[in-house]
C-alpha positions in Angstrom: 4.1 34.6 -6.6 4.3 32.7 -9.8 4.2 29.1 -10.8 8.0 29.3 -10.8 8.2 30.2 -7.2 9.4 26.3 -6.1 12.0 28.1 -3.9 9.6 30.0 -2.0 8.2 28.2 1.6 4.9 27.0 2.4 4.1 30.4 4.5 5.9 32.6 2.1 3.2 31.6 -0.6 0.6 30.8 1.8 -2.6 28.5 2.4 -4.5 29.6 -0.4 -2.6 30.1 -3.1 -0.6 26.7 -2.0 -4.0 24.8 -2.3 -4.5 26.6 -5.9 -1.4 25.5 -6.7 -1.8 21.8 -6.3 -4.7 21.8 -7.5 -4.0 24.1 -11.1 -4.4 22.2 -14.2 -5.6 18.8 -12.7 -8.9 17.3 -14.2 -11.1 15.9 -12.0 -12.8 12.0 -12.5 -16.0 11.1 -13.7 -17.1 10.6 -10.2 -16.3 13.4 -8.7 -19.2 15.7 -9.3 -18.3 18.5 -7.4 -14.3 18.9 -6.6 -12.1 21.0 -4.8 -13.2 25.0 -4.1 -16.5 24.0 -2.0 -17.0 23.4 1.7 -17.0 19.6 0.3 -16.9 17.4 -2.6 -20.0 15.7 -3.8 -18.9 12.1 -5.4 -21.8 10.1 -7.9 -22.3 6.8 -6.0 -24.2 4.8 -8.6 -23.8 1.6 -6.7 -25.9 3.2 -3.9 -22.3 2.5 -1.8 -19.1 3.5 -1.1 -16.6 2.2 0.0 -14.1 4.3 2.7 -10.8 3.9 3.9 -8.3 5.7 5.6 -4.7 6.3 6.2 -1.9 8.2 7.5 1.9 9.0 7.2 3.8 11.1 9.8 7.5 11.8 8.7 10.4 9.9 10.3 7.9 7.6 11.5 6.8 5.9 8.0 9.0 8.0 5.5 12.3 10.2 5.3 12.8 12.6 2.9 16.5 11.7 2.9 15.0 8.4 1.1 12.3 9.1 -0.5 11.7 11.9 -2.9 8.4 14.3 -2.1 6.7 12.5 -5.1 8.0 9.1 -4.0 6.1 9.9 -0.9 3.4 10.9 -2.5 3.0 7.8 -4.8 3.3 5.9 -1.5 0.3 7.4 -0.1 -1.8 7.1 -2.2 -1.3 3.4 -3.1 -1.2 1.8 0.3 -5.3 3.5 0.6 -6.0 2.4 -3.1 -4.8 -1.1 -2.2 -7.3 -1.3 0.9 -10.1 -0.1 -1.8 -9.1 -3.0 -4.2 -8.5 -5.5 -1.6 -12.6 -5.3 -1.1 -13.8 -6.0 -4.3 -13.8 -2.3 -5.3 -12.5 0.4 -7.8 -11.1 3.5 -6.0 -12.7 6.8 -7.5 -11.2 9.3 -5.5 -9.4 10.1 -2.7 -9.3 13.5 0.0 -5.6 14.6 1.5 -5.3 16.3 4.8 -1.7 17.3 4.8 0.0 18.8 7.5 3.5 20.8 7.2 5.8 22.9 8.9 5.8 27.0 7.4 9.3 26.4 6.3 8.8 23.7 4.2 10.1 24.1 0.6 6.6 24.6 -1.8 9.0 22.2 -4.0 8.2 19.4 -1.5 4.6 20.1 -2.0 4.6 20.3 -5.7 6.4 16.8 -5.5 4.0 15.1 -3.2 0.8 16.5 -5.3 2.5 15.5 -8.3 2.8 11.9 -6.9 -0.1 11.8 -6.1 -2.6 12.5 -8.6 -0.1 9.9 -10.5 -0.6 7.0 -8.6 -4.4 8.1 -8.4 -4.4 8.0 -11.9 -2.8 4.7 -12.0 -5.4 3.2 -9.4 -8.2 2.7 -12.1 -8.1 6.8 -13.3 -9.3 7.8 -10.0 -8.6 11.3 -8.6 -8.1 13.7 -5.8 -11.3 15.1 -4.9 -10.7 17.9 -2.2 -8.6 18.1 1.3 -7.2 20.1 3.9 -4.2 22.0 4.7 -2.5 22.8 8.2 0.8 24.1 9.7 2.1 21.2 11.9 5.5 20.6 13.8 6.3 18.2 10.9 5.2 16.6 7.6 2.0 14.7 8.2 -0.1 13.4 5.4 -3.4 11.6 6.3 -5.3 10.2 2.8 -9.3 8.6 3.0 -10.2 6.6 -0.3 -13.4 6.0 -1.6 -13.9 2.8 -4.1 -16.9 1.8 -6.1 -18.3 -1.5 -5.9 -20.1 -1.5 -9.3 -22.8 -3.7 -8.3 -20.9 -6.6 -6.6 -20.8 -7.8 -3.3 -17.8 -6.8 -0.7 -15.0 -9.3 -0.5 -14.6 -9.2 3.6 -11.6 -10.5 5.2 -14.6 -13.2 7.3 -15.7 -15.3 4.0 -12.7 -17.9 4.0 -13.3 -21.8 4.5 -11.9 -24.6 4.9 -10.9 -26.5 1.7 -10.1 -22.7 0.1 -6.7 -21.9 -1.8 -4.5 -19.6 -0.8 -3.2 -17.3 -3.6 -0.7 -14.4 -3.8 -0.8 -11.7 -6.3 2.3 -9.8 -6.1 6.2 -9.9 -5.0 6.2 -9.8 -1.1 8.9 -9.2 0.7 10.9 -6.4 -1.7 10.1 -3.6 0.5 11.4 -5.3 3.6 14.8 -6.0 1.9 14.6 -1.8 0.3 14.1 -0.8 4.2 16.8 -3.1 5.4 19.1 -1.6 2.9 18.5 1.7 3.9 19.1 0.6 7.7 22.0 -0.9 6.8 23.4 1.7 4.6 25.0 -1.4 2.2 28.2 -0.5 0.7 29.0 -0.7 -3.0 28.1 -4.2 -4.1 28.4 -6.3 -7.3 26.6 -5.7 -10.7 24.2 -8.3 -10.7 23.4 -7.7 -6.8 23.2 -4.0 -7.1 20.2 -4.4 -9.6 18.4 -6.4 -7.2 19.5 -3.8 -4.3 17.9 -0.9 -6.8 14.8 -3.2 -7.7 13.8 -3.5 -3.1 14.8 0.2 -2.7 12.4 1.1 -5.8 10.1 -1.4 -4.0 10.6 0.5 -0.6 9.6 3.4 -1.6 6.3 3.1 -4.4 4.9 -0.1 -3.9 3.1 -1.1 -6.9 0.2 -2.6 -6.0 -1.1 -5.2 -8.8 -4.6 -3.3 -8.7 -5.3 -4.8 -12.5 -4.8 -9.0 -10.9 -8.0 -8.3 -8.3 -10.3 -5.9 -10.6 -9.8 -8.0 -13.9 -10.6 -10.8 -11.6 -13.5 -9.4 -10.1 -15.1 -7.7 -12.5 -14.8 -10.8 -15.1 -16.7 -13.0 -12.5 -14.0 -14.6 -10.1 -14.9 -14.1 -6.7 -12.4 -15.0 -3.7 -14.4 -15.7 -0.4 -11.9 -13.0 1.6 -9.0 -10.9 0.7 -6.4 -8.5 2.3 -3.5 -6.5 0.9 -0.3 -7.2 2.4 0.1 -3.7 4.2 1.2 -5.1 7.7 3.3 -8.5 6.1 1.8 -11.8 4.8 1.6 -13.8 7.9 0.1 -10.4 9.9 -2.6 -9.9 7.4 -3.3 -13.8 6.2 -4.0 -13.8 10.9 -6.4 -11.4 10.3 -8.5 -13.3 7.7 -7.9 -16.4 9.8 -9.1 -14.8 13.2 -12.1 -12.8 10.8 -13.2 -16.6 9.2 -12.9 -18.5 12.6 -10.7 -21.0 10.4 -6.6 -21.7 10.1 -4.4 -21.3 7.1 -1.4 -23.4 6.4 1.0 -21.8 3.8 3.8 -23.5 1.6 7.2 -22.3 2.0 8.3 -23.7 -1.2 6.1 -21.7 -2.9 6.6 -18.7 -1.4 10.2 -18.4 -2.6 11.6 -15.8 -4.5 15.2 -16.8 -6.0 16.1 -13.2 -6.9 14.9 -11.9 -3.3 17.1 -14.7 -2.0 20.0 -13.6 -3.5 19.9 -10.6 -2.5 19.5 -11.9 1.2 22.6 -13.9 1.0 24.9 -11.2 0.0 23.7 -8.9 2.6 23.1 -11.3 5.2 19.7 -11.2 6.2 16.9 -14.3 5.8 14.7 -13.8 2.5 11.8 -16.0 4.0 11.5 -13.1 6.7 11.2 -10.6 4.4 9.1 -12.4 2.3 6.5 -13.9 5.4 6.6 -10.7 7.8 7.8 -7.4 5.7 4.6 -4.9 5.1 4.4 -2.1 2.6 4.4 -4.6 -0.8 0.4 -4.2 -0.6 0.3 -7.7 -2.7 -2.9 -9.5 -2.4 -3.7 -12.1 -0.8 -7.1 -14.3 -0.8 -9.0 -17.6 -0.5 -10.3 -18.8 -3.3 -12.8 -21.5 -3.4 -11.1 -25.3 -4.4 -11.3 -26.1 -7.9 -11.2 -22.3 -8.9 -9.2 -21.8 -11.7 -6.6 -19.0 -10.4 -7.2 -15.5 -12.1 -4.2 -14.4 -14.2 -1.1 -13.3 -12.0 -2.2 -14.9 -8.6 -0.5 -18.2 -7.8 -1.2 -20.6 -5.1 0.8 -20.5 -1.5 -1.2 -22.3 0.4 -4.5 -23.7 1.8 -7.4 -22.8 4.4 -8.2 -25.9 6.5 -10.5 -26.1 10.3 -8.7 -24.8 13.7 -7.0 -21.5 14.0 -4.0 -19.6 13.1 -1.2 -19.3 10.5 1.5 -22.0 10.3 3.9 -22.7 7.8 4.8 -26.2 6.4 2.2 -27.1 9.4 4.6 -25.6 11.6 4.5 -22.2 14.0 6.4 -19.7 12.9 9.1 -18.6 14.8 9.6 -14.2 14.6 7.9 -11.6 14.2 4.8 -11.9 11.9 4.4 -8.2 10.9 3.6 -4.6 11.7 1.5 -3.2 14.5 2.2 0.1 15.4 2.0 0.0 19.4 3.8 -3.4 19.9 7.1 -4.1 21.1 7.8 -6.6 18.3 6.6 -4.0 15.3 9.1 -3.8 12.7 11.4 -0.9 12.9 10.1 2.4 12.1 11.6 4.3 9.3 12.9 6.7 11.9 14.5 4.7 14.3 16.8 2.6 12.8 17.3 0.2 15.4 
């Protein structure tokens, strides 16, 4: 079969010549000493360190293909494991896939999720796909590990924060939420201005576009935050985490959390933009503590403060709701295939 044969399946062309395929023509990055055709990569690691992370995506459970196209998907992917790189401190450098995939699934879908995902690697800091594995499996599964370099600098942990610290956001939470909900909801045709914004959260829903340039510029100019997170599980879910990791509370400012343009979009189709905006994952914004009297890095903006005690409040005040994701919990936000 040729490189024309998009209409063949996954077992008509078969393993090998599908993993030659997505691999054809693709250069490989300046770390990656040793790419795909071995038993394993080999990866330069001047630092002495890597950094690691790992993710996966199981269809109807974190994507649909009736939403999202294949390279969509594949974008996706990558991004939410290149935001957990950048969140520490680090640059990613490559990445490994382990896809799994029904026999009768359309090489076209493959072609589109490789396709999406050496370009979001590529936009992650020119970072690239390093090697992988490929399996038959009862439907699309796509797990992704990232490796980052820390080029000499400390790890920013999610356990540095103290009290007296500034909380700053770099990034538009809450825009996936609303795309999800929209897709839920299966809106109907809505006015000009609001049907731009309803584009701009379904865009946001499926590639997130993490702001890698706002912690790396940062970083590698000097700024240092004390801990970080990316806002995978929802701001509230991940800012508990660095509150629980730091043994110290965090109090955030509603007002300045606001998004006008979110909110308008909440009002025509009913739902509350503060709940998008506090508990939707999938942005993969940052979030960090910054030590008081730092002058803010561009693109991060203050939400809030770090003080002594425990636990996220807002306006000093419990939030009521959900606070974010968490896969085996009765209060996780709907899956993408159960739209309840």
């Amino acid at each position: 079969m040729g490189a024309d044969d998009s209409s063949a399946t996954v077992r008509e062309l078969g393993e090998f010549a599908l993993i030659a395929r997505m691999n054809a023509g693709r250069a490989q990055g300046r770390g990656v000493l040793l790419g795909p055709g071995d038993d394993a990569a080999v990866l330069a690691a001047p630092d002495g360190r890597l950094v690691v992370t790992t993710d996966m995506l199981v269809q109807n459970r974190h994507f649909r293909l009736d939403w999202s196209a294949p390279e969509e998907i594949g974008r996706k992917a990558i991004a939410q494991n290149a935001a957990d790189v950048v969140a520490m401190g680090a640059v990613p450098t490559a990445f490994v896939v382990a896809l799994g995939c029904p026999g009768e699934t359309p090489v076209a879908v493959i072609d589109g999720l490789a396709a999406g995902m050496w370009a979001e690697a590529a936009r992650a800091c020119g970072a690239t796909i390093a090697g992988g594995d490929l399996v038959r499996s009862p439907e699309l599964v796509i797990s992704v590990t990232a490796l980052g370099d820390l080029e000499g600098r400390a790890p920013v942990p999610r356990s540095g924060a103290r009290a007296g610290d500034v909380v700053a956001l770099a990034g538009r939470p809450g825009w996936s939420a609303a795309g999800l909900g929209i897709l839920l909801a299966e809106t109907a045709e809505l006015p000009a201005r609001i049907e731009t914004l309803r584009s701009a959260a379904l865009a946001a829903h499926r590639v997130p576009r993490p702001p890698y340039a706002a912690v790396l510029d940062a970083v590698r100019a000097g700024a240092r935050p004390t801990a970080m997170a990316d806002t995978s599980d929802g701001l509230l879910a991940d800012l508990a985490h660095i509150a629980e990791a730091s043994e110290v509370a965090v109090d955030l400012d509603s007002a300045a959390l606001a998004d006008p343009a979110l909110a308008e979009l909440a009002t025509a189709l009913e739902h509350d933009a503060a709940q998008w905006i506090r508990s939707g994952g999938e942005d993969h914004a940052f979030v960090a503590a910054w030590p008081a009297g730092t002058e803010l890095p561009p693109e991060w903006r203050p939400i809030g403060r770090v003080t002594a005690g425990s636990g996220v409040t807002v306006d000093g005040a419990a939030h009521r709701g959900p606070r974010g994701w968490e896969s085996f919990s009765g209060v996780e936000s709907p899956p993408v295939g159960d739209p309840r």
